[in-house]
C-alpha positions as CSV (number, residue, x, y, z in Angstrom):
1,X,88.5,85.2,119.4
2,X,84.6,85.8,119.0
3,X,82.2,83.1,119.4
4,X,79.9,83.0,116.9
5,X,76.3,81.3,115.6
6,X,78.6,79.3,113.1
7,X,80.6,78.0,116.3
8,X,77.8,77.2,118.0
9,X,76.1,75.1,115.4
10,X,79.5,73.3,114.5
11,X,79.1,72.5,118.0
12,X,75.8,71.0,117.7
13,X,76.3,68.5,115.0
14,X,79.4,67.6,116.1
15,X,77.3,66.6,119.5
16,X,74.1,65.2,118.0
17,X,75.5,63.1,115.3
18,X,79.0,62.1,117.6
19,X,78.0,61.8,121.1
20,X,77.7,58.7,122.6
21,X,74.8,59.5,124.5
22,X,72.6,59.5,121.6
23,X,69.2,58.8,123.4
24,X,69.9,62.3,125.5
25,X,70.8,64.2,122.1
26,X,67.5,63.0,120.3
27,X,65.2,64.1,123.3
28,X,67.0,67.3,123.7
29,X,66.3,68.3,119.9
30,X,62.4,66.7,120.4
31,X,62.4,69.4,123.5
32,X,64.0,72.2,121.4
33,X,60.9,71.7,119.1
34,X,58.5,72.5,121.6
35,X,60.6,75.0,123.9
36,X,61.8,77.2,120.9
37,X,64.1,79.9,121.0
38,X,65.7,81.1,117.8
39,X,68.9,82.6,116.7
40,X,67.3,84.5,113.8
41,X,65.6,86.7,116.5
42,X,66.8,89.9,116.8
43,X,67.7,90.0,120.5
44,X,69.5,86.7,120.4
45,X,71.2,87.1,116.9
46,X,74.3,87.9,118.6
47,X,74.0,85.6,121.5
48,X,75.2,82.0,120.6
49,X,77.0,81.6,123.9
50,X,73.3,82.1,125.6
51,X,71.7,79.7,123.1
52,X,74.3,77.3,124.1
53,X,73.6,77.4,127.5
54,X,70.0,77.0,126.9
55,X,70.1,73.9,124.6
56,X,72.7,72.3,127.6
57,X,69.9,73.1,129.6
58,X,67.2,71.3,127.9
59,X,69.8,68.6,126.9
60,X,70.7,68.3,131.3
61,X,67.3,68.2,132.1
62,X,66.1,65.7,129.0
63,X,65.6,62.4,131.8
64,X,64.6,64.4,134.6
65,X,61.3,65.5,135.8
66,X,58.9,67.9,133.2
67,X,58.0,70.5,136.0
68,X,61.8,71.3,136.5
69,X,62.1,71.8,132.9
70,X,58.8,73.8,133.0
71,X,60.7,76.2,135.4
72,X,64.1,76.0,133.5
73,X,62.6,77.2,130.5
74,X,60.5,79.7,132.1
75,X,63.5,81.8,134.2
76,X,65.8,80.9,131.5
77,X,67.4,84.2,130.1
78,X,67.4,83.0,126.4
79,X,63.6,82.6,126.7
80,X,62.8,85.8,129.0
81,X,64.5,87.4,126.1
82,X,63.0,85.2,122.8
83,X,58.8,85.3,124.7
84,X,59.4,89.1,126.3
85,X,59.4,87.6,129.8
86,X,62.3,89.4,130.9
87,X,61.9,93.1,131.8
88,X,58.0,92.3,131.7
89,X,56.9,94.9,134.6
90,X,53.6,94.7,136.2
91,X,51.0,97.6,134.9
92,X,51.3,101.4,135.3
93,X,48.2,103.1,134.9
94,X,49.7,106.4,134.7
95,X,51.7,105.5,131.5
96,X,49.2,103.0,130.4
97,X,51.2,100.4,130.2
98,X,50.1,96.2,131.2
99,X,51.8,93.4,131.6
100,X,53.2,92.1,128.4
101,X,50.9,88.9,127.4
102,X,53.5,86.7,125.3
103,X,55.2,84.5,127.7
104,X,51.7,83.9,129.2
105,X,50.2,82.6,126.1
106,X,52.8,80.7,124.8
107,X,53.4,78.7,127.8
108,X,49.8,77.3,128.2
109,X,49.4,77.3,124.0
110,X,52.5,75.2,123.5
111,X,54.4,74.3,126.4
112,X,51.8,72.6,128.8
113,X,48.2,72.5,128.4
114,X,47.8,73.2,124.4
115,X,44.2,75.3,123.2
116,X,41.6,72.7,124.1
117,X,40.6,70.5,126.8
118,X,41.5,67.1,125.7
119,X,41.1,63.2,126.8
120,X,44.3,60.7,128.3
121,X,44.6,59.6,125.0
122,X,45.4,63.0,123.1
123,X,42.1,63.1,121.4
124,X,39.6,66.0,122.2
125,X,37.1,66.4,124.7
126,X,33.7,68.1,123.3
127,X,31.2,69.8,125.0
128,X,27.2,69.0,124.8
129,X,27.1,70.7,121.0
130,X,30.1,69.1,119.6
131,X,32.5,71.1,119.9
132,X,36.0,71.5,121.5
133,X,36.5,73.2,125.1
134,X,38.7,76.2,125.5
135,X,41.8,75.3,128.0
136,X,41.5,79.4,128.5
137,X,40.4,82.3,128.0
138,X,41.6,86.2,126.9
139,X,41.3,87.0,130.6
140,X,43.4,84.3,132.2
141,X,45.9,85.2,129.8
142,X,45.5,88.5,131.7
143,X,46.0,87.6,135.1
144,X,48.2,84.8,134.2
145,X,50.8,88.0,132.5
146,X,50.4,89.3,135.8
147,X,51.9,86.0,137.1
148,X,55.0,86.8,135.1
149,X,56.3,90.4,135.9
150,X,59.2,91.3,137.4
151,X,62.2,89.1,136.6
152,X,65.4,90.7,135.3
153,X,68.7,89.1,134.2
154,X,70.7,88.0,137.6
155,X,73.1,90.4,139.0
156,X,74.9,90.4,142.4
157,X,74.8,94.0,143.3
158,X,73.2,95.5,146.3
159,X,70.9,97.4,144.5
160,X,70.3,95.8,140.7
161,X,68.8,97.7,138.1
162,X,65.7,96.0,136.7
163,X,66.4,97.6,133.0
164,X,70.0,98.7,133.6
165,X,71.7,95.0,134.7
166,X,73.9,93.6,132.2
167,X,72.9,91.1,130.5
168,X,73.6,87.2,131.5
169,X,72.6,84.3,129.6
170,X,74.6,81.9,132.3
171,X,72.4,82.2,135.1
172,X,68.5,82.1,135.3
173,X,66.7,85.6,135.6
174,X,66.0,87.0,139.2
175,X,63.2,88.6,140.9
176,X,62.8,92.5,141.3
177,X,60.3,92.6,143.6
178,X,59.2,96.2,143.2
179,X,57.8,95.0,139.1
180,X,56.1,92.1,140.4
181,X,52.3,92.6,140.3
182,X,51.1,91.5,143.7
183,X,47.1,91.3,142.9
184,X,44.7,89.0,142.8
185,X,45.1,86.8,139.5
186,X,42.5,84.1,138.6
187,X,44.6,81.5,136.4
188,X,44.1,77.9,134.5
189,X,41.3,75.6,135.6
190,X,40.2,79.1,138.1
191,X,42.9,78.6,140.6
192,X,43.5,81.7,142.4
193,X,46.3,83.3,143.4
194,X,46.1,85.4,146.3
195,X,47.4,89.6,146.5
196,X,50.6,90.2,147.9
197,X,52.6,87.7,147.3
198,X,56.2,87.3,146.5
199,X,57.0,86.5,142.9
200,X,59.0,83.2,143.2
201,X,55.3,81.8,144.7
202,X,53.2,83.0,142.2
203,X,55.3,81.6,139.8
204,X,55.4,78.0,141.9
205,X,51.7,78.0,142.0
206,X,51.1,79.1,138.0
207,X,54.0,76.6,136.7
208,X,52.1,74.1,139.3
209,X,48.7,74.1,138.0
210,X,50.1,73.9,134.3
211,X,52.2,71.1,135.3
212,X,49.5,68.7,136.8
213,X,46.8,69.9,134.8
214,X,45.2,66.7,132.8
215,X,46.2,68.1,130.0
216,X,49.6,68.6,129.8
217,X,50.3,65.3,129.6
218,X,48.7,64.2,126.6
219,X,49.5,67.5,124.9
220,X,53.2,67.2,124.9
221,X,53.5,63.8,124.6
């Protein structure tokens, strides 16, 4: 028997509209809305076991604290695959190659800090002409894509392949060390991250900074 997309959205309303825990159901579809994945994209069109897992996900983690979810999202395989965060290597200079920039601009532009500066109460913060003030710029996105290179889907081998693993959609991605870009990277509000660090504490400081930045807040709520 093959699961399919049609399974998995029986599934859903069956859930949302039945469950008794109706509070947790509304929240998780208000956090699907903001932390999107979709199964009309290519790589996940055939996937509804690993969009499952990723809605339980937001659904487990719908009471619970918004920087967990902020690193839930990020290492989840379902996003690595739907933002190009997974197999994102860091630059190659011979083949011309740079870190991909998607995951890095979606996850300031919609998941945490939104495009401009704003006040507690949501409205926007302007500067001395008027006008609104950039949460970032082209070349944090940069570094910030630099942040995010070098996770894989999980595999318990000895010696995992960062493009050859088979895929898994149950378990959050892992780190590859030897992708991970270990320079310098200036990020959000100018926070540096020093060269030649391990992965897993780049990505604590960058998911960090977005989550206690003033705006983040206000922006999602």
């Amino acid at each position: 028997y093959t699961v399919t997309q049609d399974n998995r959205q029986a599934a859903w309303w069956k859930i949302s509209l039945g469950a008794p825990d109706q509070l947790r159901q509304r929240v998780a579809f208000a956090l699907s809305e903001i932390f999107v994945t979709s199964d009309v994209a290519s790589q996940l069109a055939n996937q509804p076991d690993g969009l499952a897992t990723y809605y339980d996900m937001l659904a487990n983690d719908a009471f619970g604290n918004f920087r967990q979810l902020l690193q839930d999202v990020t290492l989840s395989p379902a996003m690595g695959n739907y933002l190009n965060m997974l197999h994102n290597a860091k630059a190659n200079p011979s083949k011309g190659t740079s870190a991909d920039e998607n995951y890095a601009r979606e996850v300031q532009q919609l998941f945490t800090i939104g495009l401009s500066e704003l006040q507690p109460d949501g409205t926007l913060m302007l500067d001395s002409n008027g006008l609104p003030i950039p949460t970032y710029d082209q070349n944090e996105i940069v570094q910030t894509a630099n942040v995010f290179t070098g996770w894989g889907y999980h595999s318990s081998a000895a010696n995992p392949s960062f493009y050859g693993t088979a895929s898994d959609f149950g378990d959050p991605m892992m780190l590859y060390p030897s992708y991970h870009d270990v320079t310098q990277k200036t990020v959000v509000n100018g926070l540096v991250i020093p060269a030649n660090q391990d992965g897993a504490t780049d990505l604590k400081m960058e998911l960090d900074a977005l989550f206690n930045h003033p705006n983040t807040g206000p922006f999602i709520c």
